[in-house]
N, C-alpha and C positions, 0 to 999 in steps of 0.2 A: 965225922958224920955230918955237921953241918954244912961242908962245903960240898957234898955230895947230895943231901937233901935241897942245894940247893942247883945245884946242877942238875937234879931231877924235874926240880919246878920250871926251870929255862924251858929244858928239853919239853915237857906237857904244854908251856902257857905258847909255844914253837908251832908246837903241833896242830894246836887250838885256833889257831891261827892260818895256818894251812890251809884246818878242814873248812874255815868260815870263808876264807877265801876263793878256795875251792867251790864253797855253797854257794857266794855270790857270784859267782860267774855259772853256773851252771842255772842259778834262778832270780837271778837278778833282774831280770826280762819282766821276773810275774810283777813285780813292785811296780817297774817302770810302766807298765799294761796298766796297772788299776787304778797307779796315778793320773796316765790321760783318760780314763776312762771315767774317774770320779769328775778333773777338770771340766771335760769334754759334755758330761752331763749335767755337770753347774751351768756352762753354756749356753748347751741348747735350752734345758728349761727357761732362764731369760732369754733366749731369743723367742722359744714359744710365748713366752708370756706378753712378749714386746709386742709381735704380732697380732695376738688375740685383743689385745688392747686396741689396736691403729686399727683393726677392721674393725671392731664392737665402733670405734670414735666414727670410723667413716660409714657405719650405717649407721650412726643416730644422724649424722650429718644430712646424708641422703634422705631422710625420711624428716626430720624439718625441714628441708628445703620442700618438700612434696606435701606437707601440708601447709604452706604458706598460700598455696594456691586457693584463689580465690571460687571457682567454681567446684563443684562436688564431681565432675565429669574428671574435670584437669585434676584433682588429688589423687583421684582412684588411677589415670591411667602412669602420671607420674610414680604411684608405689607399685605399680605393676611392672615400672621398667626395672626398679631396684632389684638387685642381685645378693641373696645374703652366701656365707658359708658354712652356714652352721645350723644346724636344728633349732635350738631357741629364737636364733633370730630370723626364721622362716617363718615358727609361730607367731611374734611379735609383729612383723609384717602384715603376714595374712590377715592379722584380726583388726589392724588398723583399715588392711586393704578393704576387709568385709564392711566394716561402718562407713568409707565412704563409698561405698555399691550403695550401702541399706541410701544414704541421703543423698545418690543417686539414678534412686526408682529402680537399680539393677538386683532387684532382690533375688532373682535366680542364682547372678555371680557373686554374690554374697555366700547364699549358700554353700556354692563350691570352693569357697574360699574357706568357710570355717569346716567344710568336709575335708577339705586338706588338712588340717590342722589334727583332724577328731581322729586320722589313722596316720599319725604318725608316732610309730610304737615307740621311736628315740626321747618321747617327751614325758615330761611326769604325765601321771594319771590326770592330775586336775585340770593341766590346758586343755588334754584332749577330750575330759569331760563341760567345761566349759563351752567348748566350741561346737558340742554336738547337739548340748541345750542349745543353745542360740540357733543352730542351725534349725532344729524342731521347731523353736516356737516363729523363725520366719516364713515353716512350712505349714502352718495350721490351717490355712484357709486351702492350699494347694494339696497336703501328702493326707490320702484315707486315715481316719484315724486308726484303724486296727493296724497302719506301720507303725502311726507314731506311739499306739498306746505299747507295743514291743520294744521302740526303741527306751520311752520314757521307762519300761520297766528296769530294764539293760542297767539303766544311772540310777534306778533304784534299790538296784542291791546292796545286802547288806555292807555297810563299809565303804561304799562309791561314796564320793566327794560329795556329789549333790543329790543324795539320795532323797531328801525331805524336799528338796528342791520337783524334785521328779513325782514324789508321791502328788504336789499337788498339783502338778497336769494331768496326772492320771485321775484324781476327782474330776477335773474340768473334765474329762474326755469321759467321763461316768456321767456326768449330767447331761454333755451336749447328747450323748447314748440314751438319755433317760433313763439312765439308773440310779434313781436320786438315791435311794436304800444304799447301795455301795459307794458312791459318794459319800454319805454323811457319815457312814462305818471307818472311811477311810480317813478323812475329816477330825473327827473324836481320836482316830488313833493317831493322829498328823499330831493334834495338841496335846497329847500325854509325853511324847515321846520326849527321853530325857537330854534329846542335842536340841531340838528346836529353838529357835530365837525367838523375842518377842514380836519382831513384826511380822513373822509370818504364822505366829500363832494367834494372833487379832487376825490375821486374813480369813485363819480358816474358823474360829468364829464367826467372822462378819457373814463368812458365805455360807455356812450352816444355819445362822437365821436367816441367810435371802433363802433357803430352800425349804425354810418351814420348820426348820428341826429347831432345839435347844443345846446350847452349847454343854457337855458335860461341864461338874467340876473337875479340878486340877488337884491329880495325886500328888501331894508332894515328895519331891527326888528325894530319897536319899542320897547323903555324902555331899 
Protein backbone atom coordinates (compact mmCIF):
# COMPACT_ATOMS: atom_id res chain seq x y z
CA UNK A 1 0.00 0.00 0.00
CA UNK A 2 2.69 2.24 0.64
CA UNK A 3 4.52 1.92 -2.47
CA UNK A 4 1.40 2.71 -4.26
CA UNK A 5 0.46 5.58 -2.14
CA UNK A 6 3.24 6.54 -3.27
CA UNK A 7 3.28 6.15 -6.73
CA UNK A 8 0.10 8.04 -6.55
CA UNK A 9 1.79 11.30 -5.04
CA UNK A 10 4.51 11.04 -8.11
CA UNK A 11 1.57 10.66 -10.43
CA UNK A 12 -0.59 14.04 -8.73
CA UNK A 13 2.78 16.20 -7.74
CA UNK A 14 3.45 15.16 -12.11
CA UNK A 15 0.42 16.57 -12.90
CA UNK A 16 0.71 19.53 -10.70
CA UNK A 17 3.20 20.47 -12.55
CA UNK A 18 2.05 20.11 -15.91
CA UNK A 19 -1.02 22.11 -15.15
CA UNK A 20 1.47 25.21 -13.74
CA UNK A 21 3.39 24.88 -16.65
CA UNK A 22 0.86 24.81 -18.69
CA UNK A 23 -0.53 28.05 -16.84
CA UNK A 24 2.72 29.65 -17.25
CA UNK A 25 2.81 29.62 -20.74
CA UNK A 26 -0.55 30.37 -21.45
CA UNK A 27 -0.22 33.59 -18.92
CA UNK A 28 2.91 34.26 -18.23
CA UNK A 29 2.80 37.26 -20.72
CA UNK A 30 0.42 38.97 -17.82
CA UNK A 31 3.35 39.01 -15.16
CA UNK A 32 5.89 39.97 -17.75
CA UNK A 33 3.19 43.11 -19.01
CA UNK A 34 2.88 44.41 -15.39
CA UNK A 35 6.33 44.06 -14.61
CA UNK A 36 7.29 46.58 -17.56
CA UNK A 37 4.57 48.43 -16.71
CA UNK A 38 5.18 48.84 -12.90
CA UNK A 39 9.26 49.64 -14.26
CA UNK A 40 8.15 51.78 -17.00
CA UNK A 41 6.02 53.79 -14.59
CA UNK A 42 8.71 54.08 -11.80
CA UNK A 43 10.53 55.73 -14.92
CA UNK A 44 8.53 58.06 -16.25
CA UNK A 45 7.40 59.40 -12.95
CA UNK A 46 11.40 60.47 -12.47
CA UNK A 47 11.73 61.56 -15.58
CA UNK A 48 8.46 63.82 -15.04
CA UNK A 49 9.63 64.85 -11.99
CA UNK A 50 13.35 65.49 -13.44
CA UNK A 51 11.62 67.78 -15.97
CA UNK A 52 9.29 69.69 -13.84
CA UNK A 53 12.33 70.48 -11.70
CA UNK A 54 14.78 71.93 -14.79
CA UNK A 55 11.90 73.99 -16.07
CA UNK A 56 10.67 75.34 -12.45
CA UNK A 57 15.00 75.94 -12.14
CA UNK A 58 15.09 77.57 -15.60
CA UNK A 59 12.18 80.01 -14.95
CA UNK A 60 13.39 81.10 -11.63
CA UNK A 61 16.55 81.67 -13.56
CA UNK A 62 14.84 83.73 -16.22
CA UNK A 63 13.01 85.79 -14.06
CA UNK A 64 16.27 86.86 -11.88
CA UNK A 65 17.90 87.53 -14.63
CA UNK A 66 14.80 89.96 -15.63
CA UNK A 67 14.76 91.68 -12.64
CA UNK A 68 18.39 92.64 -12.28
CA UNK A 69 17.52 95.13 -14.63
CA UNK A 70 18.03 98.36 -13.82
CA UNK A 71 15.15 100.32 -15.34
CA UNK A 72 11.42 99.49 -14.61
CA UNK A 73 10.65 99.59 -18.62
CA UNK A 74 13.56 96.88 -19.18
CA UNK A 75 12.15 94.46 -16.26
CA UNK A 76 8.61 94.64 -17.40
CA UNK A 77 9.65 93.92 -21.11
CA UNK A 78 12.37 91.31 -20.22
CA UNK A 79 9.42 89.23 -18.04
CA UNK A 80 7.24 89.72 -20.75
CA UNK A 81 9.58 87.81 -23.15
CA UNK A 82 9.74 84.92 -20.58
CA UNK A 83 7.80 81.72 -21.54
CA UNK A 84 6.40 79.45 -18.66
CA UNK A 85 4.72 75.97 -18.94
CA UNK A 86 2.55 75.69 -16.60
CA UNK A 87 -0.23 77.35 -14.72
CA UNK A 88 1.39 78.33 -11.45
CA UNK A 89 4.30 79.70 -13.13
CA UNK A 90 2.09 81.80 -15.46
CA UNK A 91 0.66 83.33 -12.27
CA UNK A 92 3.96 83.91 -10.59
CA UNK A 93 5.16 85.71 -13.69
CA UNK A 94 2.27 87.80 -14.31
CA UNK A 95 2.17 89.17 -10.92
CA UNK A 96 5.81 90.03 -10.95
CA UNK A 97 5.19 91.30 -14.65
CA UNK A 98 2.10 93.53 -13.19
CA UNK A 99 4.49 95.46 -10.21
CA UNK A 100 6.79 96.32 -12.71
CA UNK A 101 4.02 97.87 -15.32
CA UNK A 102 2.56 99.54 -11.73
CA UNK A 103 6.67 101.17 -11.42
CA UNK A 104 6.32 101.57 -14.80
CA UNK A 105 3.50 104.17 -15.00
CA UNK A 106 1.91 101.20 -17.36
CA UNK A 107 -0.91 100.79 -15.01
CA UNK A 108 -3.42 99.77 -17.82
CA UNK A 109 -0.86 96.73 -18.60
CA UNK A 110 -0.77 96.00 -15.07
CA UNK A 111 -4.23 95.56 -14.98
CA UNK A 112 -4.26 93.05 -17.79
CA UNK A 113 -1.73 91.23 -16.41
CA UNK A 114 -3.38 90.42 -13.13
CA UNK A 115 -6.70 89.99 -15.22
CA UNK A 116 -5.02 87.21 -16.66
CA UNK A 117 -4.21 85.73 -13.64
CA UNK A 118 -7.91 86.50 -11.85
CA UNK A 119 -9.53 83.97 -14.75
CA UNK A 120 -7.37 81.38 -14.88
CA UNK A 121 -9.78 78.73 -13.52
CA UNK A 122 -6.49 76.01 -13.26
CA UNK A 123 -5.31 78.13 -10.22
CA UNK A 124 -6.40 77.98 -6.62
CA UNK A 125 -9.05 80.32 -5.60
CA UNK A 126 -6.68 82.56 -3.64
CA UNK A 127 -4.23 83.73 -6.59
CA UNK A 128 -7.07 84.43 -8.56
CA UNK A 129 -8.70 86.11 -5.84
CA UNK A 130 -5.68 88.09 -5.15
CA UNK A 131 -5.01 89.34 -8.57
CA UNK A 132 -8.46 90.62 -9.05
CA UNK A 133 -8.15 92.71 -5.77
CA UNK A 134 -5.21 94.29 -7.06
CA UNK A 135 -6.49 94.71 -10.30
CA UNK A 136 -9.68 96.87 -8.51
CA UNK A 137 -7.81 98.78 -6.56
CA UNK A 138 -5.44 99.88 -9.69
CA UNK A 139 -8.85 100.75 -11.27
CA UNK A 140 -10.35 103.06 -8.69
CA UNK A 141 -9.79 106.32 -10.14
CA UNK A 142 -10.55 104.72 -13.91
CA UNK A 143 -13.49 101.78 -13.55
CA UNK A 144 -17.43 103.39 -12.35
CA UNK A 145 -17.75 102.39 -8.96
CA UNK A 146 -21.13 100.40 -9.44
CA UNK A 147 -18.42 97.65 -11.57
CA UNK A 148 -16.15 97.90 -8.93
CA UNK A 149 -18.72 97.84 -5.96
CA UNK A 150 -20.11 94.19 -8.03
CA UNK A 151 -16.93 93.07 -8.47
CA UNK A 152 -15.70 93.80 -4.77
CA UNK A 153 -18.96 92.14 -3.74
CA UNK A 154 -17.97 88.84 -5.91
CA UNK A 155 -14.52 88.48 -3.30
CA UNK A 156 -16.89 89.18 -0.68
CA UNK A 157 -18.81 86.07 -0.35
CA UNK A 158 -19.22 84.24 2.02
CA UNK A 159 -15.97 81.85 2.28
CA UNK A 160 -13.87 83.95 -0.55
CA UNK A 161 -10.25 84.37 0.51
CA UNK A 162 -10.56 87.94 0.82
CA UNK A 163 -13.78 88.44 1.81
CA UNK A 164 -13.08 91.14 4.84
CA UNK A 165 -10.64 92.29 2.49
CA UNK A 166 -13.56 93.30 -0.03
CA UNK A 167 -16.01 94.34 2.72
CA UNK A 168 -13.71 97.29 3.18
CA UNK A 169 -13.67 98.72 -0.42
CA UNK A 170 -17.15 98.22 -0.36
CA UNK A 171 -17.42 100.92 2.81
CA UNK A 172 -14.95 103.10 0.90
CA UNK A 173 -17.20 102.92 -2.25
CA UNK A 174 -20.29 103.59 0.41
CA UNK A 175 -18.70 106.91 1.37
CA UNK A 176 -17.14 108.07 -1.88
CA UNK A 177 -21.23 107.26 -2.81
CA UNK A 178 -22.12 109.14 0.35
CA UNK A 179 -23.72 106.68 2.19
CA UNK A 180 -21.96 107.12 5.27
CA UNK A 181 -25.09 105.20 7.17
CA UNK A 182 -24.06 101.99 5.11
CA UNK A 183 -20.64 102.52 5.48
CA UNK A 184 -20.40 102.64 9.13
CA UNK A 185 -23.19 99.47 9.35
CA UNK A 186 -20.68 97.99 7.28
CA UNK A 187 -17.67 99.05 9.26
CA UNK A 188 -19.22 97.89 13.00
CA UNK A 189 -19.95 94.51 11.23
CA UNK A 190 -16.14 94.49 9.54
CA UNK A 191 -15.06 94.54 13.47
CA UNK A 192 -17.21 91.96 15.01
CA UNK A 193 -16.64 89.63 12.64
CA UNK A 194 -14.89 86.44 14.07
CA UNK A 195 -11.78 86.04 11.07
CA UNK A 196 -10.70 89.66 11.23
CA UNK A 197 -7.20 90.56 11.98
CA UNK A 198 -6.00 93.27 14.24
CA UNK A 199 -4.86 95.62 11.72
CA UNK A 200 -7.61 95.87 9.77
CA UNK A 201 -9.86 96.10 12.54
CA UNK A 202 -7.92 99.47 13.86
CA UNK A 203 -8.66 100.46 10.16
CA UNK A 204 -12.07 100.22 10.23
CA UNK A 205 -12.21 101.99 13.63
CA UNK A 206 -10.04 104.71 12.62
CA UNK A 207 -12.41 105.27 9.75
CA UNK A 208 -15.65 105.07 11.64
CA UNK A 209 -14.29 108.03 13.84
CA UNK A 210 -13.10 109.99 10.55
CA UNK A 211 -16.83 109.65 9.67
CA UNK A 212 -18.30 110.74 12.73
CA UNK A 213 -19.48 107.57 14.24
CA UNK A 214 -18.32 105.62 17.52
CA UNK A 215 -16.62 102.48 17.14
CA UNK A 216 -18.86 99.69 18.85
CA UNK A 217 -17.62 97.47 21.57
CA UNK A 218 -16.08 94.06 20.70
CA UNK A 219 -18.31 90.79 21.30
CA UNK A 220 -16.11 88.56 22.60
CA UNK A 221 -15.46 85.14 20.17
CA UNK A 222 -16.34 82.33 21.39
CA UNK A 223 -14.04 79.25 21.24
Amino acid sequence: MSDTDSFIDEVTEEVRRDRMYLLLRRWGWVGVVAVVLIVGGAAFNEYRKSRDAAQAQDLGDSILAALTQNESDGRASELQSIETVSPGGDAVLNMLLATAQIDAGSREDAVNSLNAIAVQGDLPEIYRAIASFKALLLQSDTLPATDRRQQFEALAAPGAPLRLLAEEQLALIDVSEGNVEAALDRLQALRQDAEVGIDLQQRAAQLIVALGGEPEPLVAQQG
